[in-house]
C-alpha positions in Angstrom: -16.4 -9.9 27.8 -12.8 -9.8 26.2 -12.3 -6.0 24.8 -10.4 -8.1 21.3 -14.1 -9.8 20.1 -16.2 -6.9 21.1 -14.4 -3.8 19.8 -16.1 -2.4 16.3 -15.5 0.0 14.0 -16.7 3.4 15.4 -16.6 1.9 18.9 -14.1 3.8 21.3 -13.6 1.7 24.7 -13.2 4.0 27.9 -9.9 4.9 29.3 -10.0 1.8 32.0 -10.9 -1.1 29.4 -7.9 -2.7 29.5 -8.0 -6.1 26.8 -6.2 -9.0 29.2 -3.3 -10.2 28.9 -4.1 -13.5 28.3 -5.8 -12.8 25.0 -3.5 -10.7 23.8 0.0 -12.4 23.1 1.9 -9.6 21.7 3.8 -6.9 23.3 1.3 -3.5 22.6 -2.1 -4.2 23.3 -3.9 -4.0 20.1 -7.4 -5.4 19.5 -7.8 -7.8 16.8 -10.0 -6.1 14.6 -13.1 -7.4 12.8 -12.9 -8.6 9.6 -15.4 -5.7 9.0 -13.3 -3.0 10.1 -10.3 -4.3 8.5 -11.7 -4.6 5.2 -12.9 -0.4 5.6 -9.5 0.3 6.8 -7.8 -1.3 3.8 -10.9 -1.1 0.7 -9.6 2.8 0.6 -6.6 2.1 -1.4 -8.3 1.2 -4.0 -9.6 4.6 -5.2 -6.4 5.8 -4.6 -4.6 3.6 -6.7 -6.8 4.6 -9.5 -5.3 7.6 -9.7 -1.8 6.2 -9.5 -2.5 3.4 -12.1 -4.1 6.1 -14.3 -1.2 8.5 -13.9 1.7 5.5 -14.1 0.1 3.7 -17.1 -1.0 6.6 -19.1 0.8 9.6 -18.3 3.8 8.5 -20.7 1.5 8.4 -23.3 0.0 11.8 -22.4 3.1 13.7 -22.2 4.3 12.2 -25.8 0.7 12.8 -27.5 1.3 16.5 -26.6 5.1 16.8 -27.8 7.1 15.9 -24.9 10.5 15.0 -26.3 11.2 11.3 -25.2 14.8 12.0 -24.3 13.5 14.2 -21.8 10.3 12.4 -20.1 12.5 11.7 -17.0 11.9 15.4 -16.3 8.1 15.4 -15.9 8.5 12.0 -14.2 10.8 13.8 -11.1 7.4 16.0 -10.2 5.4 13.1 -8.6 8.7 11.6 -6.5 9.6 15.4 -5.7 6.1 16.1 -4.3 5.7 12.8 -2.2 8.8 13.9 -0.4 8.0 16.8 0.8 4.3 16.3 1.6 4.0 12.8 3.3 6.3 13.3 5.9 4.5 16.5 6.6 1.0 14.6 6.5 2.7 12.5 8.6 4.0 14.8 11.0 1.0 17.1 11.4 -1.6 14.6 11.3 0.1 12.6 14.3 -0.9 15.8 16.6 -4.4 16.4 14.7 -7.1 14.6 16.4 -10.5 16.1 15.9 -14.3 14.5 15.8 -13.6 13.6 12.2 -10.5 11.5 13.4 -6.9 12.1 13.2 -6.3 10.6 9.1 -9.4 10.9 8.2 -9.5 14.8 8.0 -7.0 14.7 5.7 -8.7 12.7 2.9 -11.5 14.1 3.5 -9.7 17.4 2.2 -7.2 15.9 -0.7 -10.0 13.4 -2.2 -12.1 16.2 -4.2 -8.6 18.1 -5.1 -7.5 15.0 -6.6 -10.9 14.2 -8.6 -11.1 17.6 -10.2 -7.1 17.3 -11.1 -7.2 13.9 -13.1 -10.4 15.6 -14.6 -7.4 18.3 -15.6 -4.3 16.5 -16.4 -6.0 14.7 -19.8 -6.8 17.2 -20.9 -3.7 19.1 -21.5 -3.8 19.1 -25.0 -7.2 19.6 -25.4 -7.4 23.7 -24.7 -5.8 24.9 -27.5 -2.4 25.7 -26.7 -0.6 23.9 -29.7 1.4 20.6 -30.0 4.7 20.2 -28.2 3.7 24.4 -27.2 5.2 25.4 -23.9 2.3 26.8 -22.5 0.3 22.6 -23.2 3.9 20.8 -21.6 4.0 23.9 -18.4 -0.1 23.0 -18.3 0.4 19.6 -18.5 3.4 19.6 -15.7 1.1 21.5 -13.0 -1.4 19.5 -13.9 0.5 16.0 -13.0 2.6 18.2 -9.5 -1.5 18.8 -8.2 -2.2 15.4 -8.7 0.6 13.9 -7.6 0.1 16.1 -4.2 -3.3 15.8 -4.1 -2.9 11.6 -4.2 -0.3 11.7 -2.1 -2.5 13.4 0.9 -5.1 10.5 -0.1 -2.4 7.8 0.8 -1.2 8.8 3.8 -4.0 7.9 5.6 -4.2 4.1 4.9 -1.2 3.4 5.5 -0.8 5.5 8.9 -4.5 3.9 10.0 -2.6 0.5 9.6 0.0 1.6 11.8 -2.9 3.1 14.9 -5.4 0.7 14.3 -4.0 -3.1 13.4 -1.8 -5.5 15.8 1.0 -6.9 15.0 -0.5 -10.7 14.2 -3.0 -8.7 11.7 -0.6 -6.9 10.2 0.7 -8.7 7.5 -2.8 -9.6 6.7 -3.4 -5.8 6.6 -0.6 -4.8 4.6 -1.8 -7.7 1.9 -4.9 -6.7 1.7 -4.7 -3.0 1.2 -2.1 -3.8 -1.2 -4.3 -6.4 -3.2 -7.3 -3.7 -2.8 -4.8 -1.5 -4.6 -3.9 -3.5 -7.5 -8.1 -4.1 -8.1 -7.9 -0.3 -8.5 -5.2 -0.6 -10.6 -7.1 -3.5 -12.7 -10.4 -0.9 -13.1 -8.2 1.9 -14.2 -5.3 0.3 -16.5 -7.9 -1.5 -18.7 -10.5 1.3 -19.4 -8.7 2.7 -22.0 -8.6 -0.4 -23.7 -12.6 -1.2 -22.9 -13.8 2.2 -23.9 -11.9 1.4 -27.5 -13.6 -2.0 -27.8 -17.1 -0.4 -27.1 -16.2 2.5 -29.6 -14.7 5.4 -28.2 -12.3 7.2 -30.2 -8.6 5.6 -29.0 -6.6 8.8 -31.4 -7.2 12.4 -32.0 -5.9 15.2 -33.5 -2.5 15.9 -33.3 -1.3 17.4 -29.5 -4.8 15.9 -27.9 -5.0 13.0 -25.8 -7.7 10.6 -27.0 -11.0 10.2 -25.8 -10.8 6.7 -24.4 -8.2 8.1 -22.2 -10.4 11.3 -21.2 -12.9 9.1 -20.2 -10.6 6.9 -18.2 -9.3 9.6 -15.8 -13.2 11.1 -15.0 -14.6 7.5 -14.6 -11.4 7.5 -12.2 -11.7 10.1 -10.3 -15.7 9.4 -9.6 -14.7 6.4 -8.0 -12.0 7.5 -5.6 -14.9 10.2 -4.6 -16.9 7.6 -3.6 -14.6 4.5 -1.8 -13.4 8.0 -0.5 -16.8 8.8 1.3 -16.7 4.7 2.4 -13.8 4.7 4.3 -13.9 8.2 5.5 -17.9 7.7 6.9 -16.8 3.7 7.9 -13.6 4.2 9.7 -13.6 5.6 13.3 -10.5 6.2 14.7 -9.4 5.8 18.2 -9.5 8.6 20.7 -6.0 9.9 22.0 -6.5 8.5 25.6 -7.4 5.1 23.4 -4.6 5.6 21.4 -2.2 5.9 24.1 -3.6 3.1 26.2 -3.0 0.7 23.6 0.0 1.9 22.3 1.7 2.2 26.0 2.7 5.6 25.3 2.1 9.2 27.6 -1.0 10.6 27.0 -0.4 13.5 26.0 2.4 12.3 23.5 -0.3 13.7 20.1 0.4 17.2 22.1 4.3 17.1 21.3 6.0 17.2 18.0 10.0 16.8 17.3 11.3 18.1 14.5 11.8 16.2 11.3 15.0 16.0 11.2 15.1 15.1 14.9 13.2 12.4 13.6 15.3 10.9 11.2 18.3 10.8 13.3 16.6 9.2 16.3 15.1 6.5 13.2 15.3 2.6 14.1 17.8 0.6 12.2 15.1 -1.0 9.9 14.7 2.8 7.9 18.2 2.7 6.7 18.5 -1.1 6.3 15.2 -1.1 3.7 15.9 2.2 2.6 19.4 0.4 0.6 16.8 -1.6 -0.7 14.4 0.6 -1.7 16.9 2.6 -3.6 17.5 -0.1 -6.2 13.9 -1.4 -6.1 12.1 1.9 -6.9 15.4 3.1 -9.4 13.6 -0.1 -11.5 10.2 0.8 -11.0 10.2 4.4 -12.4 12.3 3.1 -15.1 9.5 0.7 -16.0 6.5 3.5 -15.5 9.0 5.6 -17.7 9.4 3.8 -20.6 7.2 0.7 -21.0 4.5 1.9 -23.2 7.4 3.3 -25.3 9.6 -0.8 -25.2 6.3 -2.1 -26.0 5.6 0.2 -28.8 9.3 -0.3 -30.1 9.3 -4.0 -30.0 6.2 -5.3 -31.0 5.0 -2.2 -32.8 8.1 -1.1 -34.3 7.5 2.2 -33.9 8.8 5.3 -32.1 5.8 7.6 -33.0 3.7 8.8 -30.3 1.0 10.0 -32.7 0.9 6.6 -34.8 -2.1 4.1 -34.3 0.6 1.8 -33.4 1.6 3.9 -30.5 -1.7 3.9 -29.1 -2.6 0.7 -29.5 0.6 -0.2 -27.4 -0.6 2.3 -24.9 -4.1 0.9 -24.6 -2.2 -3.2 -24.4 0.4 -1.5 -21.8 -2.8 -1.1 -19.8 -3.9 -4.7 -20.6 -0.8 -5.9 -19.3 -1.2 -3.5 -16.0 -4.6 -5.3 -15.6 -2.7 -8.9 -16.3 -0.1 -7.6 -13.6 -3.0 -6.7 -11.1 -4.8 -9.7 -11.2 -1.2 -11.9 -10.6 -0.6 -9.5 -8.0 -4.0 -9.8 -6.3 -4.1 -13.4 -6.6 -0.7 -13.7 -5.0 -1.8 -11.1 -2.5 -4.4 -13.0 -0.9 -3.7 -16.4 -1.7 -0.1 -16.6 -0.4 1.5 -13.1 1.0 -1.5 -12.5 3.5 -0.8 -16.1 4.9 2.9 -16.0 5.4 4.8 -16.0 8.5 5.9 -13.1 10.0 9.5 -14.4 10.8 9.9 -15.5 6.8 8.9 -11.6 5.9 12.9 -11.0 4.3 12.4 -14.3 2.8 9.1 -13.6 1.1 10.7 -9.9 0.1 13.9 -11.3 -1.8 11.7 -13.9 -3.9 9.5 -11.1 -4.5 12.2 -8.8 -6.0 13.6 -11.7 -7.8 10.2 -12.3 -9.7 10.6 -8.4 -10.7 13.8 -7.9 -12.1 13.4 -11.1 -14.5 10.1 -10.1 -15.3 11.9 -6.3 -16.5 14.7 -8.2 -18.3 12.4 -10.3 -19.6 10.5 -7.5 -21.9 13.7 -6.6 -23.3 13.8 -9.8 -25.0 10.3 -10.1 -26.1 9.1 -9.2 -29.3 5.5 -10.8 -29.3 2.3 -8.8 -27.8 0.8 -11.9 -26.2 4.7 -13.5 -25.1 4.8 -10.5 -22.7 1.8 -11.5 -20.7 4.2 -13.9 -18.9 7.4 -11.8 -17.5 3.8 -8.8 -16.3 3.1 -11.9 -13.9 6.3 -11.5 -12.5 6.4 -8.1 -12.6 3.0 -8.1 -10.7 4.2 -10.5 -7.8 7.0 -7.9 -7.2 5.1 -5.1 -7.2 2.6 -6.3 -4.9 5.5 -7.8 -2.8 7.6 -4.3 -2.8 4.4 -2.7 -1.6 3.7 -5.0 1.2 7.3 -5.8 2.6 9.0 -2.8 3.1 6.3 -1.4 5.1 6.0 -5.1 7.3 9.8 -4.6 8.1 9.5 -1.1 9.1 6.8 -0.8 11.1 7.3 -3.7 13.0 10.0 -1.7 14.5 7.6 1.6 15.4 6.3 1.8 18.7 3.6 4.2 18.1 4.8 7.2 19.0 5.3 9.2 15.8 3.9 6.6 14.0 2.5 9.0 10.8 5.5 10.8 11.2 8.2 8.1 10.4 5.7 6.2 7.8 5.7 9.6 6.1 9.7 9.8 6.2 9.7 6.0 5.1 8.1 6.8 1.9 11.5 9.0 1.6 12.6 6.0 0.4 10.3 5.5 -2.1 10.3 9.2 -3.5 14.3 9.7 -3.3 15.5 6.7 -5.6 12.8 8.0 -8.1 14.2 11.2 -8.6 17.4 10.2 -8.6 16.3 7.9 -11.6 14.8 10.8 -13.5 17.5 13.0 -13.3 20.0 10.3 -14.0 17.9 9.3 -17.1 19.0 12.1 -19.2 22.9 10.3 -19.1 21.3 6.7 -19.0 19.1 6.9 -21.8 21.6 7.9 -24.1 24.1 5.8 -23.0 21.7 2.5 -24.3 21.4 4.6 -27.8 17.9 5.9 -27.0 16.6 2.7 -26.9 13.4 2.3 -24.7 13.9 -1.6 -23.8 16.9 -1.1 -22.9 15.9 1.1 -20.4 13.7 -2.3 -19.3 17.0 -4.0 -19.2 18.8 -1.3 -16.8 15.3 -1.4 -14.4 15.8 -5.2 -14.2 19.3 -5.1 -13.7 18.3 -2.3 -10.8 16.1 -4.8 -9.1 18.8 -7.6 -9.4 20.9 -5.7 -7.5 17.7 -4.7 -4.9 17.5 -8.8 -4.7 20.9 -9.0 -3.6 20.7 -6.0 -0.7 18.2 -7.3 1.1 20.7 -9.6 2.8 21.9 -6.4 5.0 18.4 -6.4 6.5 18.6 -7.4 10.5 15.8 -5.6 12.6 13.2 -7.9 10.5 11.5 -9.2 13.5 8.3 -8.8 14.6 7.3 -7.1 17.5 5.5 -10.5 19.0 9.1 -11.3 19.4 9.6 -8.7 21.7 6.9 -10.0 24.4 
């Protein structure tokens, strides 16, 4: 019986089941996987992504409750890029020579998911233990708080993506990538709009000066219970190849998992696609922190008129910053899996630039927009290039991977992500001045940003896939 119908999740075929040829039209020799074990591989992301949503959407509003000085919010926002940097390549790099009878990911999350529960437990309540509005000791709390979780959710992520690379062929893969992705943004729904459903069903949505509300409180623990449990799922669901499995499929030595270069050996041996993307990337993700930065503050400016983070007006634009997350999610999930996950693999740069192109007018867009229910419209946009930066990028890349250092190089990739992001904090103390304080117009620099992403995409050459290599 062909190995490609009859291999299941938490089945390992022996060292001699070789899938035939004729079945298998691309170059490695990858299973295709069951819808079943697909869906476990990829359902993970979306615990993961509550953290992230929670963190992205709120932690602007956080930071200002407890007397963060806007002009200086692009420092606490260089902690979570910083941390990614150093610690995915190293999950990367250490987990590609871990196999044990937990797996060779798996291990990891099963380590970083309770850390990460009992920090977003933490981080909302950084005003809430007495330290004193806009007091070092609450910002130096709060800032240690957001570095563990960032760290912590980080280790989480690895995982998924690197399970992607072992596990999924190259004809799945774009399905794969979609669907994780889309699984990501339904996190992102659950944890953007609880603020904003907690309120409707009478939770208190302000405090006391220096304390994060309630609603939000609430948020982050009903958060982090449910990246415990999809946590548990994926961990107990997903069974990872053995290393002689590994290698058989991956046509690499055997005993490859026993040898690890150096990073930086790494990077300079790095296929073309890293640097091509990574041009990209920068622009892309310059935008994106820009937007996690300062949209609850645009928002509050331009439909709120205010600049107070302790007014009721503030908050309210906090708590309809996480509607329009959830408005973003569902346009991203519907594109997701409706169009993205059914798109030729030879169109991928195609599909990337249109996606980009959504994003940056959606980001100009809000600086225009004065009406709360106008700015459902450019979130749409925004949402399709979200999803479509998530899903892309990664498409490109590992298409060009051969599955030797496979967690290694996805954890340098995301490099890419974590680099333009700190270079956008640290620049934002010169940029945010430079537009007169003025929160939309740092929407109007992000979009701008992602214009200019749009355009760089057309330096991207290794963008085939590897079926093209048969």
């Amino acid at each position: 019986m062909n190995q490609s119908t009859t291999h299941l999740a938490g089945g390992h075929p022996t060292a001699t089941t070789v899938p035939k040829k004729a079945t298998q039209p691309i170059s490695n020799s990858l299973p295709n996987l069951p819808m079943k074990t697909l869906f476990a591989i990829t359902f993970g992301f979306c615990g993961v992504n509550m953290a992230f949503s929670l963190q992205s959407s709120q932690m602007s509003r956080i930071f200002q409750t407890i007397g963060a000085d806007p002009t200086k919010l692009g420092l606490f926002f260089i902690l979570p890029p910083l941390a990614g940097l150093i610690v995915q390549p190293l999950i990367g790099k250490y987990s590609d020579i871990t196999w044990t009878r937990f797996g060779r990911r798996m291990p990891y999350l099963l380590f970083a998911a309770p850390i990460a529960a009992i920090v977003m437990i933490l981080l909302p309540n950084a005003g809430s233990f007495g330290f004193g509005y806009a007091s070092l000791a609450a910002l130096l709390f709060g800032a240690i708080a957001i570095s563990l979780m960032d760290l912590s959710s980080n280790v989480c992520m690895q995982p998924f993506r690197m399970i992607i690379g072992d596990m999924v062929n190259e004809s799945q893969k774009d399905k794969a990538w979609s669907w994780q992705q889309a699984f990501s943004n339904l996190g992102g729904v659950l944890a953007t709009i609880l603020p904003f459903v907690l309120t409707y069903f009478g939770v208190a949505n302000t405090a006391k000066r220096g304390v994060v509300p309630l609603s939000v409180r609430l948020a982050f623990y009903i958060g982090a219970a449910i990246l415990l449990g999809i946590s548990a799922y994926t961990i107990h669901e997903v069974k990872e190849y053995d290393p002689e499995t590994y290698a058989l499929y991956h046509h690499i030595d055997p005993n490859a998992h026993n040898k690890s270069k150096p990073i930086w050996q790494l990077i300079k041996e790095a296929p073309k696609a890293l640097w091509e993307v990574a041009l990209v990337q920068m622009f892309a993700w310059i935008g994106i922190q820009y937007m996690w930065t300062y949209t609850t503050g645009a928002i509050a400016q331009n439909v709120w008129h205010t600049t107070n983070a302790t007014s009721a007006g503030y908050q309210a634009a906090g708590n309809w910053y996480g509607i329009l997350t959830f408005i973003q999610s569902m346009a991203a999930v519907l594109y997701g899996f409706l169009i993205l996950s059914h798109t030729n693999p030879y169109k991928r740069k195609n599909w990337y630039r249109f996606g980009l192109f959504s994003f940056a007018i959606g980001l100009i867009w809000v600086f225009f927009i004065h009406s709360q229910y106008l700015l459902i419209v450019p979130f749409c946009l925004i949402g399709i290039g979200f999803f479509t930066v998530h899903v892309e990028p990664f498409n490109i890349f590992t298409s060009s991977l051969n599955g030797s250092n496979e967690g290694s190089y996805i954890g340098i990739f995301n490099g890419t992500i974590c680099l333009p992001q700190i270079l956008a904090s640290v620049a934002s103390f010169i940029v945010f001045q430079l537009v007169g304080k003025s929160m939309p117009g740092m929407m109007l620099i992000a979009g701008i940003s992602m214009l200019i992403a749009t355009i760089a995409i057309s330096v991207i050459k290794q963008d085939r896939p590897q079926i093209d290599k048969a």
